[in-house]
Predicted model as a PDB file, atoms N, CA, C, CB and O in Angstrom, pLDDT in the B-factor column:
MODEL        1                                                                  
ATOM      1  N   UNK A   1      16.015  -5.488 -24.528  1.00 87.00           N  
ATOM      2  CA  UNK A   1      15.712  -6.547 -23.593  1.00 87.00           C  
ATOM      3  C   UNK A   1      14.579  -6.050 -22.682  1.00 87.00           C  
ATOM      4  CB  UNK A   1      16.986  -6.959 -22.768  1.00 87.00           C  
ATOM      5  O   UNK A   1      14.578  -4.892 -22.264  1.00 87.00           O  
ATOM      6  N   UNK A   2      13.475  -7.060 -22.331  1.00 93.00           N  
ATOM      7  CA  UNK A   2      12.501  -6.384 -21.653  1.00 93.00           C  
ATOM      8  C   UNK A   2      13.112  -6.674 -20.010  1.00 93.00           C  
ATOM      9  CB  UNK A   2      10.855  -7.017 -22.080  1.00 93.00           C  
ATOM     10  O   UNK A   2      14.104  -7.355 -19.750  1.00 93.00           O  
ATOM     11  N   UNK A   3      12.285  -6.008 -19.077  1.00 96.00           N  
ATOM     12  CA  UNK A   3      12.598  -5.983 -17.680  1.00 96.00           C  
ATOM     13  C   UNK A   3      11.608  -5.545 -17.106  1.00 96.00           C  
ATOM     14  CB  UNK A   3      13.659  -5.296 -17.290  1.00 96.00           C  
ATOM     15  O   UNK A   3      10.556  -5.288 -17.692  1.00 96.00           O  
ATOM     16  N   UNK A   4      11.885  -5.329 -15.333  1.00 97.00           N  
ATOM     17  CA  UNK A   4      11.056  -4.839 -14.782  1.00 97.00           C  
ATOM     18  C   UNK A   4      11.503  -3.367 -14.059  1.00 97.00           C  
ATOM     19  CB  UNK A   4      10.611  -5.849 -14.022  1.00 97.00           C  
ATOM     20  O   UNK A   4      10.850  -2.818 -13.173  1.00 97.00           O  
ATOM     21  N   UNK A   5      12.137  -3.111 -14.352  1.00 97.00           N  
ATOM     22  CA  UNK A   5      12.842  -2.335 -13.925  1.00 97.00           C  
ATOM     23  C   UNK A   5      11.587  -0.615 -13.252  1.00 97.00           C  
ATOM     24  CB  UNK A   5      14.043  -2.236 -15.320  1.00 97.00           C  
ATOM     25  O   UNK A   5      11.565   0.049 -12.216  1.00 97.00           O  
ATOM     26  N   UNK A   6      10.778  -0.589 -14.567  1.00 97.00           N  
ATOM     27  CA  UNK A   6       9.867   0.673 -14.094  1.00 97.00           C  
ATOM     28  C   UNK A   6       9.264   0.169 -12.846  1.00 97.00           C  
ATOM     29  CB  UNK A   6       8.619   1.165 -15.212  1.00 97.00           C  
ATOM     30  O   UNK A   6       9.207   0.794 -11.787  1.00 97.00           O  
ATOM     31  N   UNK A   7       8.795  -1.088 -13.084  1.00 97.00           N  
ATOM     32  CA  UNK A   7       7.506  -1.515 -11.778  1.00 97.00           C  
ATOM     33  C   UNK A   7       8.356  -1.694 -10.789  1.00 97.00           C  
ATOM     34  CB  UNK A   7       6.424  -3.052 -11.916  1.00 97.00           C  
ATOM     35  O   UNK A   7       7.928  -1.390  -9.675  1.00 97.00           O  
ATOM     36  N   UNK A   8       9.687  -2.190 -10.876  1.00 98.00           N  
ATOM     37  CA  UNK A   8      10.420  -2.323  -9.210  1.00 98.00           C  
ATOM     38  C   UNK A   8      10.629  -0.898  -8.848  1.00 98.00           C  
ATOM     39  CB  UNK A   8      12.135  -3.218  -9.083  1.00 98.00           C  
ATOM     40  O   UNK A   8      10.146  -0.618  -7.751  1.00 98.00           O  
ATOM     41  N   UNK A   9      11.185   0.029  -9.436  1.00 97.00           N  
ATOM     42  CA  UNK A   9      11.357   1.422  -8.894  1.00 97.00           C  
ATOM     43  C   UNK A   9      10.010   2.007  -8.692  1.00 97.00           C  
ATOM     44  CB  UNK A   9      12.204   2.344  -9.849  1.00 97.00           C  
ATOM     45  O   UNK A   9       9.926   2.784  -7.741  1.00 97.00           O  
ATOM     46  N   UNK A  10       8.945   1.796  -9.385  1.00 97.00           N  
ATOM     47  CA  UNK A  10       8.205   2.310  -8.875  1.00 97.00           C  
ATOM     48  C   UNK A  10       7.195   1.455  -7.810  1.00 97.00           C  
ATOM     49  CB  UNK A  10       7.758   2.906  -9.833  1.00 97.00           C  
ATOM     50  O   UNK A  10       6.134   1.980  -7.473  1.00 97.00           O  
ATOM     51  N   UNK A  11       7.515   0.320  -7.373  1.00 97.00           N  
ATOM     52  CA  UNK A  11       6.860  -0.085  -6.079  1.00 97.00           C  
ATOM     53  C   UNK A  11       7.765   0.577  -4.804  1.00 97.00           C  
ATOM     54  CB  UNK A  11       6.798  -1.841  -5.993  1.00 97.00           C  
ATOM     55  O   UNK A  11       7.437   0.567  -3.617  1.00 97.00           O  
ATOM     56  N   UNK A  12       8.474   0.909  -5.143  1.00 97.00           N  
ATOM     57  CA  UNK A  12       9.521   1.974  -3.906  1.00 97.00           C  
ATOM     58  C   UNK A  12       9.113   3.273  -3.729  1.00 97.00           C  
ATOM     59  CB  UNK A  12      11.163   2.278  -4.343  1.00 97.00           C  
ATOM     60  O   UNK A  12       9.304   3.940  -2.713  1.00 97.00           O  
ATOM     61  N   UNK A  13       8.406   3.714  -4.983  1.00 98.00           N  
ATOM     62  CA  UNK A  13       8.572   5.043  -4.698  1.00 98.00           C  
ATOM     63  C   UNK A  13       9.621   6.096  -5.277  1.00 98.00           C  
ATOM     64  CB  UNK A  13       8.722   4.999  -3.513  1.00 98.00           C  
ATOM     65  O   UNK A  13       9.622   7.307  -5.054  1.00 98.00           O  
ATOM     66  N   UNK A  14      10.635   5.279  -6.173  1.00 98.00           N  
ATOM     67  CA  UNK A  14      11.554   5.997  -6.607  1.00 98.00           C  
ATOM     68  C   UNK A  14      11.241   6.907  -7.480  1.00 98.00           C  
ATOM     69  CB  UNK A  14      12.381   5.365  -6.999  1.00 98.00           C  
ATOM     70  O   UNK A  14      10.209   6.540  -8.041  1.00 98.00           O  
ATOM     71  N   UNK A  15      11.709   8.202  -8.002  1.00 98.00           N  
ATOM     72  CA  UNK A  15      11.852   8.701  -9.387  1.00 98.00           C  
ATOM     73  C   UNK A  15      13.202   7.896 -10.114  1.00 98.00           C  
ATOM     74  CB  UNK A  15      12.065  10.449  -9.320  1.00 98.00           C  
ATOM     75  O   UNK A  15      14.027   7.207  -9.514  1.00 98.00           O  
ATOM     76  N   UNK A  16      13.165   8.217 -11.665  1.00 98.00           N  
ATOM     77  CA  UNK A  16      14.035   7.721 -12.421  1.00 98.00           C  
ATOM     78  C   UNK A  16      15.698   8.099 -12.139  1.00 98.00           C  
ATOM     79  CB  UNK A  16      13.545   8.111 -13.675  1.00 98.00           C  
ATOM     80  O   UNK A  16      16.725   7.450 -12.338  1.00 98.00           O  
ATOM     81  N   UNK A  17      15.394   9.744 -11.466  1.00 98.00           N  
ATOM     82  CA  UNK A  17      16.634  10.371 -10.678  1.00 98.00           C  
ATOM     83  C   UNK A  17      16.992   9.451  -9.777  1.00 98.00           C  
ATOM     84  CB  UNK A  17      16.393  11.711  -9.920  1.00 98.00           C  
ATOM     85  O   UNK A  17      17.987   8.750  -9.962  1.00 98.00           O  
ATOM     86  N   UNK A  18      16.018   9.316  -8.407  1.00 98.00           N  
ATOM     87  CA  UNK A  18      16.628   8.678  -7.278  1.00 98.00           C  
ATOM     88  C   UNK A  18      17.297   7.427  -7.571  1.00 98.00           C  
ATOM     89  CB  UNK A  18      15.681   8.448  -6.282  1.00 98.00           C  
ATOM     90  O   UNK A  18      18.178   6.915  -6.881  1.00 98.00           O  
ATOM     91  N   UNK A  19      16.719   6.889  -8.852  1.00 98.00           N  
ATOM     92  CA  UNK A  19      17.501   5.423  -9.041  1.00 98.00           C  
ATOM     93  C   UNK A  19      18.670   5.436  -9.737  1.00 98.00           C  
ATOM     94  CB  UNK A  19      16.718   4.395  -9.776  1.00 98.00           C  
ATOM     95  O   UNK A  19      19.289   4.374  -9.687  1.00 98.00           O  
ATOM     96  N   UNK A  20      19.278   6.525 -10.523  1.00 98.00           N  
ATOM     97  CA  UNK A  20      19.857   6.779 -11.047  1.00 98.00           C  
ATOM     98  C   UNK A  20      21.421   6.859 -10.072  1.00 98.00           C  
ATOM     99  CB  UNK A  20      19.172   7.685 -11.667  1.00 98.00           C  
ATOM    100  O   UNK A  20      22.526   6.332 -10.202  1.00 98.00           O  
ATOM    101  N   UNK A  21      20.611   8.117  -8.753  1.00 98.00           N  
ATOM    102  CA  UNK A  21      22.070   8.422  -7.905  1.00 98.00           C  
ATOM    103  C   UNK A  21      22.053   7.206  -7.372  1.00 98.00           C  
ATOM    104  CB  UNK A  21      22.211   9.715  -6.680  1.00 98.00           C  
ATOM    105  O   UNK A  21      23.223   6.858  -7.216  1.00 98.00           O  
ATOM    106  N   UNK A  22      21.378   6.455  -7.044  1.00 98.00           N  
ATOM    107  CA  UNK A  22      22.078   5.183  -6.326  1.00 98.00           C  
ATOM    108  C   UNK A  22      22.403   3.712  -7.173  1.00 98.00           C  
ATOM    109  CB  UNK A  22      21.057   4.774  -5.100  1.00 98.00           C  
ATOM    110  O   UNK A  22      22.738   2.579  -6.827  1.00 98.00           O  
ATOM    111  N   UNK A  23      22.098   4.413  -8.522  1.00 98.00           N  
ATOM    112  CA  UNK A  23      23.708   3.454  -9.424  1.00 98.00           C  
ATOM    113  C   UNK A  23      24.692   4.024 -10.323  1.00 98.00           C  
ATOM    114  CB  UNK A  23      23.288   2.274 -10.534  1.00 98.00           C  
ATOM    115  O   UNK A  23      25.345   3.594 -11.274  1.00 98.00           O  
ATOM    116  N   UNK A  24      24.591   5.082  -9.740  1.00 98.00           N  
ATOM    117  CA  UNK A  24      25.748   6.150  -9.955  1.00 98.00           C  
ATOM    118  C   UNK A  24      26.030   6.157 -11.724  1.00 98.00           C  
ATOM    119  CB  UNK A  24      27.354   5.595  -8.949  1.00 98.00           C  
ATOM    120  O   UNK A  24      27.105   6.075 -12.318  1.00 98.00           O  
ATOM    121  N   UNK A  25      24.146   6.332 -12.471  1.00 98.00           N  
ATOM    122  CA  UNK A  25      24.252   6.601 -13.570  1.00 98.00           C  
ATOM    123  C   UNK A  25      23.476   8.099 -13.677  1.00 98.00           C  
ATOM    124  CB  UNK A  25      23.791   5.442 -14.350  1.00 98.00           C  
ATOM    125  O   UNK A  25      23.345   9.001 -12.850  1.00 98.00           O  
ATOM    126  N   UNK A  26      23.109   7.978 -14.806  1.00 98.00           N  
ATOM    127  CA  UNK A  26      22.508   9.422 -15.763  1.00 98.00           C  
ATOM    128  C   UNK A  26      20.637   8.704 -15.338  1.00 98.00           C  
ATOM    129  CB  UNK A  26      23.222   9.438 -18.363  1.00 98.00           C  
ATOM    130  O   UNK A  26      20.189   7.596 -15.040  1.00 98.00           O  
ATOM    131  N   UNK A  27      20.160   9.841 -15.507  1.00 98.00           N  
ATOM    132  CA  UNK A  27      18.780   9.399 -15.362  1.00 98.00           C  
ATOM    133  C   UNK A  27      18.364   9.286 -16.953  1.00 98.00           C  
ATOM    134  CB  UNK A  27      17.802  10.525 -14.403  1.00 98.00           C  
ATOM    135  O   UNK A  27      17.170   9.128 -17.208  1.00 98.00           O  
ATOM    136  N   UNK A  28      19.095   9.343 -17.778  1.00 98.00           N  
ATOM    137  CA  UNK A  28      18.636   9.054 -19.498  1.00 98.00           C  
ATOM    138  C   UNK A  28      19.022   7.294 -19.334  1.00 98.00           C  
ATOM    139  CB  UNK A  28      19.960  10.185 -21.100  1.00 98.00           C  
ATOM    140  O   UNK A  28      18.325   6.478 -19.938  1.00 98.00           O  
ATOM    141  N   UNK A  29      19.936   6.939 -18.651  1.00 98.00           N  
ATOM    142  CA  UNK A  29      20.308   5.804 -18.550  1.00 98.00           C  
ATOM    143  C   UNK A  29      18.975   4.594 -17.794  1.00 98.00           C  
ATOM    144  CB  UNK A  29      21.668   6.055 -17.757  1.00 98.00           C  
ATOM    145  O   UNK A  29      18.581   3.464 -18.082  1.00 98.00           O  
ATOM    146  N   UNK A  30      18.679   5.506 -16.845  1.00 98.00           N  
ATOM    147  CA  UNK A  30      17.838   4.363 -16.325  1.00 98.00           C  
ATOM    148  C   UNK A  30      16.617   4.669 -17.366  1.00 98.00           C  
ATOM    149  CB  UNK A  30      17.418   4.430 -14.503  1.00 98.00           C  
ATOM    150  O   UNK A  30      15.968   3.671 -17.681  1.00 98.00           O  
ATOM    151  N   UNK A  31      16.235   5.858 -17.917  1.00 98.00           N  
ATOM    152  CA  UNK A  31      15.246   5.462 -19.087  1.00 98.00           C  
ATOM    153  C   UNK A  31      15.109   4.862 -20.301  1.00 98.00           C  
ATOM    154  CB  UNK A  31      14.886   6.167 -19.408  1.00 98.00           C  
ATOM    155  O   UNK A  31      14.140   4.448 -20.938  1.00 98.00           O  
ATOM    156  N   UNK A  32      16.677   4.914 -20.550  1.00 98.00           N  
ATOM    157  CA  UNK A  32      17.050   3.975 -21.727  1.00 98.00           C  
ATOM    158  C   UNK A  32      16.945   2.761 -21.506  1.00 98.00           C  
ATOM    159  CB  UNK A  32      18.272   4.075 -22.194  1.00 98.00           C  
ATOM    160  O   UNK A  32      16.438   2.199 -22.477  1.00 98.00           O  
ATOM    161  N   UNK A  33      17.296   1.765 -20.299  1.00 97.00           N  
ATOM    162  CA  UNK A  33      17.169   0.842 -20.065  1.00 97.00           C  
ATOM    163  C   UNK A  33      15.518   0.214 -19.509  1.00 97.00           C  
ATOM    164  CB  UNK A  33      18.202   0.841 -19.391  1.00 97.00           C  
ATOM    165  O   UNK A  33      15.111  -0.937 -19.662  1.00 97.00           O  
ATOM    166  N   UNK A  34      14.729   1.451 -18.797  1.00 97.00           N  
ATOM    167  CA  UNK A  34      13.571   1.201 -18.694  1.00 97.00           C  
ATOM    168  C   UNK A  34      12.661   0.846 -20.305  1.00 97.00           C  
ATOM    169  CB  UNK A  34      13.148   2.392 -17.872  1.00 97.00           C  
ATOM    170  O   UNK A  34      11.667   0.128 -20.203  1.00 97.00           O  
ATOM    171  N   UNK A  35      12.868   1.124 -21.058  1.00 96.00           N  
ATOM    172  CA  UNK A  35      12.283   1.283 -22.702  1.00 96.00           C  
ATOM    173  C   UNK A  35      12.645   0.471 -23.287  1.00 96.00           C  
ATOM    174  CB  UNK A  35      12.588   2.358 -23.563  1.00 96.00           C  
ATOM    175  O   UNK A  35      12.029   0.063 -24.272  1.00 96.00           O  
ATOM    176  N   UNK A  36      13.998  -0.141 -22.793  1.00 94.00           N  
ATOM    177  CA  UNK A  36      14.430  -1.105 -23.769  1.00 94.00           C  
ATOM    178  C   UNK A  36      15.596  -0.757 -24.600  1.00 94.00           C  
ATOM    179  CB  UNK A  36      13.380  -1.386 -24.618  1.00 94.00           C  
ATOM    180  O   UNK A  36      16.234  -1.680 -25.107  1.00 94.00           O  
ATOM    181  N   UNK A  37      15.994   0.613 -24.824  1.00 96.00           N  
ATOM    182  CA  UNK A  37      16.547   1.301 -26.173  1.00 96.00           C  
ATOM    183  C   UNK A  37      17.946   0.605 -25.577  1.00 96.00           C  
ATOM    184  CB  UNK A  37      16.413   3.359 -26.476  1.00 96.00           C  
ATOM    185  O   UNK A  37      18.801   0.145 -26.333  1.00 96.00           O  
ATOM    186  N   UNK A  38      18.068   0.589 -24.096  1.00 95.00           N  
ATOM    187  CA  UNK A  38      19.661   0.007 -24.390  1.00 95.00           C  
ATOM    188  C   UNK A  38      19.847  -1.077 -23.005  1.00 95.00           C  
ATOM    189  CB  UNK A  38      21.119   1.580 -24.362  1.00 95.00           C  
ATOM    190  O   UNK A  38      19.170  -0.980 -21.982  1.00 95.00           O  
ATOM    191  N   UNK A  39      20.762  -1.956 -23.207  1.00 95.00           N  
ATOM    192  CA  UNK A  39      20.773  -2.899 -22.344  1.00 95.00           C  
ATOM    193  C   UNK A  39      22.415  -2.819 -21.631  1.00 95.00           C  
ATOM    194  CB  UNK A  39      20.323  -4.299 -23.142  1.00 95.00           C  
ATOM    195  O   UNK A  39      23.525  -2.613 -22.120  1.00 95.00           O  
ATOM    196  N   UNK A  40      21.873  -3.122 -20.104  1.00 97.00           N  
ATOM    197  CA  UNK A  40      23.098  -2.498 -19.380  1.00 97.00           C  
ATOM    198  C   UNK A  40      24.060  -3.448 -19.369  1.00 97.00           C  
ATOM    199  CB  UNK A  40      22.868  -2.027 -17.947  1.00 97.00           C  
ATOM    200  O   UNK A  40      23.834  -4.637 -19.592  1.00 97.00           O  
ATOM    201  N   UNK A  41      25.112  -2.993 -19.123  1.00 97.00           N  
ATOM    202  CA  UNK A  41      26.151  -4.004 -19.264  1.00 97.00           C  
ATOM    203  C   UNK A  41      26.325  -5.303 -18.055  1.00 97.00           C  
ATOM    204  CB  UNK A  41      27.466  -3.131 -19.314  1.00 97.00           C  
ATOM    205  O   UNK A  41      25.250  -5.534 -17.501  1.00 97.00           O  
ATOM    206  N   UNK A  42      26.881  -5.719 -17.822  1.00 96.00           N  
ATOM    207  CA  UNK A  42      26.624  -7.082 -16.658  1.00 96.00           C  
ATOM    208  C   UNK A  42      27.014  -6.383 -15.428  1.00 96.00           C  
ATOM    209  CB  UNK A  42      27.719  -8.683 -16.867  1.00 96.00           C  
ATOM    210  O   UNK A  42      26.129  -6.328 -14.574  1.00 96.00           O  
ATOM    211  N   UNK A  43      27.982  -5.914 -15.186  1.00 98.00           N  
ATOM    212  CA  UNK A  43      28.073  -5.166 -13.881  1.00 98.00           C  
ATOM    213  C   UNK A  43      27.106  -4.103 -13.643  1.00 98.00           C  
ATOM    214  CB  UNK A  43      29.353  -4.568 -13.746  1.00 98.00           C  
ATOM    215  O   UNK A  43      27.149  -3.775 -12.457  1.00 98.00           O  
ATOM    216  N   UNK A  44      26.116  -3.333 -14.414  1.00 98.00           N  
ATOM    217  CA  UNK A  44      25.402  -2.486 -13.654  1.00 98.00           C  
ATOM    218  C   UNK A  44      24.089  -3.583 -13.600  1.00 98.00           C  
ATOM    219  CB  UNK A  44      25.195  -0.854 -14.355  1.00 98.00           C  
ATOM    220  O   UNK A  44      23.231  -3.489 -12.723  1.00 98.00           O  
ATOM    221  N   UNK A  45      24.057  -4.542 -14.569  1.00 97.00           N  
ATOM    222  CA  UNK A  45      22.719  -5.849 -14.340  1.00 97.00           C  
ATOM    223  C   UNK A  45      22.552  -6.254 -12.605  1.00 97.00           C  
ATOM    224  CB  UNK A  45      23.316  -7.703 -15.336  1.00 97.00           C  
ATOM    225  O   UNK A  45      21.619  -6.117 -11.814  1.00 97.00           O  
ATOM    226  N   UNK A  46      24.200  -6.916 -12.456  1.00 98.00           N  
ATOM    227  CA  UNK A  46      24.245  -6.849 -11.338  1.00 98.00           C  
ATOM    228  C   UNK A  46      24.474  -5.984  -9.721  1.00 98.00           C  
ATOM    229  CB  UNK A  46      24.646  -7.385 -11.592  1.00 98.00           C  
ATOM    230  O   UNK A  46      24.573  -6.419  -8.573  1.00 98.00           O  
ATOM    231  N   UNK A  47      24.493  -4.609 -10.290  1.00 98.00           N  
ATOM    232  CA  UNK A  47      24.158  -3.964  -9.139  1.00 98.00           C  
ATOM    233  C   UNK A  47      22.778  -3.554  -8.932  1.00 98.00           C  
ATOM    234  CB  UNK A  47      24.911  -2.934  -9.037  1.00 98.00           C  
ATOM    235  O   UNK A  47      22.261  -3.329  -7.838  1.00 98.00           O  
ATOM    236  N   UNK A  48      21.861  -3.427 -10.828  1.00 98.00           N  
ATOM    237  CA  UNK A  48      20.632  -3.544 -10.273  1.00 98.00           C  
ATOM    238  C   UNK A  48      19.857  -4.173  -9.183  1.00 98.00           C  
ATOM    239  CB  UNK A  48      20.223  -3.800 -10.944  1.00 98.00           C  
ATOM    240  O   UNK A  48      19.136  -3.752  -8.278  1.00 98.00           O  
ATOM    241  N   UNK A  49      20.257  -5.317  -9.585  1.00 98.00           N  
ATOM    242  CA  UNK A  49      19.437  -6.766  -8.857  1.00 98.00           C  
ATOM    243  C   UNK A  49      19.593  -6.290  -7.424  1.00 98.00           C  
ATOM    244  CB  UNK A  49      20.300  -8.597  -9.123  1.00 98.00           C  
ATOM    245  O   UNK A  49      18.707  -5.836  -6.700  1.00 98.00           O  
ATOM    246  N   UNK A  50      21.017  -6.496  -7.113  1.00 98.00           N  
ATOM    247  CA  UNK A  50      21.296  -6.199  -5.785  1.00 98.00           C  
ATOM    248  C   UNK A  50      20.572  -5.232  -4.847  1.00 98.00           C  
ATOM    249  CB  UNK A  50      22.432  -5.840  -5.820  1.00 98.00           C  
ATOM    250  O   UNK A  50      20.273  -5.432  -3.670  1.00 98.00           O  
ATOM    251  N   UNK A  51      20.320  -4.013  -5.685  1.00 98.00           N  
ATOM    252  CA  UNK A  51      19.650  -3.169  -5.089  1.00 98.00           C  
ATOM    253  C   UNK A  51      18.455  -3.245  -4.746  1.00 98.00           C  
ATOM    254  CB  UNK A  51      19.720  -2.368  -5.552  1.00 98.00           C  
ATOM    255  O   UNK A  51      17.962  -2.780  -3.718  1.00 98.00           O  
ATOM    256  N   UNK A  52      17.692  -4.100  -5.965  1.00 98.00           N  
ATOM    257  CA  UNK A  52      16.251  -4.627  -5.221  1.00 98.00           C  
ATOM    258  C   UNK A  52      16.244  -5.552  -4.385  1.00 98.00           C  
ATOM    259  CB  UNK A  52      15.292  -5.126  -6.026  1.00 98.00           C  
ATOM    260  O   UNK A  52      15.267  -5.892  -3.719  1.00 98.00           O  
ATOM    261  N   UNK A  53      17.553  -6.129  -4.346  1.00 97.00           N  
ATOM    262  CA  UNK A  53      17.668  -7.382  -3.881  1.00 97.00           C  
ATOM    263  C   UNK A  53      16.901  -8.458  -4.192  1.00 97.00           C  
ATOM    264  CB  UNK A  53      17.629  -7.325  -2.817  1.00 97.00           C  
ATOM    265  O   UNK A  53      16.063  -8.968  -3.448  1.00 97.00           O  
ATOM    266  N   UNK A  54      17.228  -8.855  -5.451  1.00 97.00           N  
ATOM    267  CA  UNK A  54      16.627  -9.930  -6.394  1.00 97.00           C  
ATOM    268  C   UNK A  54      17.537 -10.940  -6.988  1.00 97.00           C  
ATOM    269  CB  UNK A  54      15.977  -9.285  -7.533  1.00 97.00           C  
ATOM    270  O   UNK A  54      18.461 -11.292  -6.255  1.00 97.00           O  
ATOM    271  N   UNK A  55      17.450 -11.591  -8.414  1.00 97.00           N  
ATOM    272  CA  UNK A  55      18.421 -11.816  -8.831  1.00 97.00           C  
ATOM    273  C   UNK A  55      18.309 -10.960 -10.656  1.00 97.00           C  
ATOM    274  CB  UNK A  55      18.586 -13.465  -8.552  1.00 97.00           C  
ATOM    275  O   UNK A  55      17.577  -9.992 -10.865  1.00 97.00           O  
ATOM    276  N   UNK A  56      18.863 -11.363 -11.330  1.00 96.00           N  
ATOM    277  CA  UNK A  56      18.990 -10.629 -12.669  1.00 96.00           C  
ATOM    278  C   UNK A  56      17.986 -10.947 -13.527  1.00 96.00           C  
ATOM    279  CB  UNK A  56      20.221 -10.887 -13.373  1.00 96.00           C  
ATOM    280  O   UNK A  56      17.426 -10.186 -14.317  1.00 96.00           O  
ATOM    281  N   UNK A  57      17.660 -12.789 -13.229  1.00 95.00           N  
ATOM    282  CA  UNK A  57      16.841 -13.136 -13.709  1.00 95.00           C  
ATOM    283  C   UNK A  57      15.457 -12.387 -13.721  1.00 95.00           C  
ATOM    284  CB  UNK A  57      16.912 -14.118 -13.338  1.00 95.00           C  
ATOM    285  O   UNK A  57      14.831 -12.266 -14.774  1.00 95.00           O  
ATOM    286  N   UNK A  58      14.900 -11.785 -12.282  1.00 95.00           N  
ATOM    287  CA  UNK A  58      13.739 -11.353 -11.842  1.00 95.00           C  
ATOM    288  C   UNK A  58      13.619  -9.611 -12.432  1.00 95.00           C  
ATOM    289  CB  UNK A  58      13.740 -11.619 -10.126  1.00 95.00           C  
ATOM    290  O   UNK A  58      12.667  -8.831 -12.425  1.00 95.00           O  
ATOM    291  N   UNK A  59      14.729  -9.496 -12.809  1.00 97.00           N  
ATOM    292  CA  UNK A  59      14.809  -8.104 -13.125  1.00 97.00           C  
ATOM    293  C   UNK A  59      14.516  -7.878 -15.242  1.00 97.00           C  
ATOM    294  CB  UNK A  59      16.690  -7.588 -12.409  1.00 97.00           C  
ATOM    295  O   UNK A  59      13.783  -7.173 -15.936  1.00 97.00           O  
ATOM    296  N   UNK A  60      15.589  -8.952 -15.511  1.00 96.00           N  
ATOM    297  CA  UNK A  60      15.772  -8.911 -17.196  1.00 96.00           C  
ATOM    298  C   UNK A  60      14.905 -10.079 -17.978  1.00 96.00           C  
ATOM    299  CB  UNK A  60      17.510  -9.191 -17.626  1.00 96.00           C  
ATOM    300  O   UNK A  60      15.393 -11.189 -17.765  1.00 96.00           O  
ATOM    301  N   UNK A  61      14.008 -10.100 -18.636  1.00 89.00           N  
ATOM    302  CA  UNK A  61      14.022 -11.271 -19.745  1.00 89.00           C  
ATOM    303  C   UNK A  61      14.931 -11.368 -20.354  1.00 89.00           C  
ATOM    304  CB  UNK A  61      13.186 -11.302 -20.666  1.00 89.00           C  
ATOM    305  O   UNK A  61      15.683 -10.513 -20.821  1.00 89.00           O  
ATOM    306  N   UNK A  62      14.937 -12.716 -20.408  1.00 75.00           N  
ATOM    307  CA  UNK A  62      16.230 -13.682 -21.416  1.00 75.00           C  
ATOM    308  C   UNK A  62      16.062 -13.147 -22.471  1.00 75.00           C  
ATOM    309  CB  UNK A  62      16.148 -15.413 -21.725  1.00 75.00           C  
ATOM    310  O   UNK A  62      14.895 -13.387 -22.781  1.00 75.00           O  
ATOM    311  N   UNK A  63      16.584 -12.485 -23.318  1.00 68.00           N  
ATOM    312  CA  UNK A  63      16.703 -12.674 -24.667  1.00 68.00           C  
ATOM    313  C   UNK A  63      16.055 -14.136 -25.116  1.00 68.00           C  
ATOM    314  CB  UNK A  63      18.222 -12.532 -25.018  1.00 68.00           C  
ATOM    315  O   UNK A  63      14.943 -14.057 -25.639  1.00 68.00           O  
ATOM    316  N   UNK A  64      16.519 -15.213 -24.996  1.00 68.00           N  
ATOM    317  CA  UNK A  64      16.112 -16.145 -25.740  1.00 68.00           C  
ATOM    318  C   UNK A  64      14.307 -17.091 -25.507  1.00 68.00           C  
ATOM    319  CB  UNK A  64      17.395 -17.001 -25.533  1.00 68.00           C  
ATOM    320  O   UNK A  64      13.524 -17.668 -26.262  1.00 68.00           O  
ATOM    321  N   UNK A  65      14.374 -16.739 -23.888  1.00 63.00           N  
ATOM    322  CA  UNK A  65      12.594 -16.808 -23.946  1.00 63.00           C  
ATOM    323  C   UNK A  65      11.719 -15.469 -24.494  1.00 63.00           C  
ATOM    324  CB  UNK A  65      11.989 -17.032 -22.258  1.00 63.00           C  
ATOM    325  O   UNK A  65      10.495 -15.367 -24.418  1.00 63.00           O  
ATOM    326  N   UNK A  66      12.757 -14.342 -25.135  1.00 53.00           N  
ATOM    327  CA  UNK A  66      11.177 -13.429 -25.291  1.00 53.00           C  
ATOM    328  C   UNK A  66      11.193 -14.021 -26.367  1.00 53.00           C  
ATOM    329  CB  UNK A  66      10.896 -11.597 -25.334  1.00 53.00           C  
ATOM    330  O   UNK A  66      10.069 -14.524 -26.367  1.00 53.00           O  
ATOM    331  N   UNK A  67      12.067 -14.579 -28.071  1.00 55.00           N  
ATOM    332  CA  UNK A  67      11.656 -15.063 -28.284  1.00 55.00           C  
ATOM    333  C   UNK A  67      11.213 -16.246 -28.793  1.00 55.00           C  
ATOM    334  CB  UNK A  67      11.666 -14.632 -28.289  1.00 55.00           C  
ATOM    335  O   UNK A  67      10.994 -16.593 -29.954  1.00 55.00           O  
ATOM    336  N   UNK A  68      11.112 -16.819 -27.742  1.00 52.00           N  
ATOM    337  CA  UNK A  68       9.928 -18.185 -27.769  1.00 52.00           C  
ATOM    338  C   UNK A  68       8.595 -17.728 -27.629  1.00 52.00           C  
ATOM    339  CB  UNK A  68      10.079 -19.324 -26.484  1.00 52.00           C  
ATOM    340  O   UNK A  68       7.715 -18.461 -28.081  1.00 52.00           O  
ATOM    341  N   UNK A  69       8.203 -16.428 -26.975  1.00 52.00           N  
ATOM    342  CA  UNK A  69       7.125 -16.210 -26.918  1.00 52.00           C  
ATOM    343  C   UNK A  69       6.054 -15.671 -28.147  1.00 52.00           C  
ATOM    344  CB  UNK A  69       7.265 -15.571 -26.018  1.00 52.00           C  
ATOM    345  O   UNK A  69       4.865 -15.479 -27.889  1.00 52.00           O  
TER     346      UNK A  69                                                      
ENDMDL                                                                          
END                                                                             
């Protein structure tokens, strides 16, 4: 699933670590999910968001609009 996930952490300033301890994952995790290789489950979707304070939408492409594209 695509996202934004690199460009929101990195308009903060984060490393892949710092984002990691504050969703109390693995930093392979937030790179797996930065790449695409794996898609997080709905409760860490939604603590992402939260943390940027966004919604899920602004964070994940739909599966079903990528493809339409």
């Amino acid at each position: 699933m695509k996202n934004r996930l690199r460009v929101l952490r990195a308009e903060r300033g984060w490393s892949q670590g710092d984002l990691a301890d504050q969703l109390e994952v693995s930093r392979q995790s937030v790179n797996a999910i930065e790449t695409g290789r794996y898609d997080p489950s709905l409760p860490l979707a939604f603590r992402i968001a939260e943390l940027f304070e966004t919604s899920i939408e602004a964070v994940f492409a739909s599966p079903s609009k990528e493809q339409d594209q």
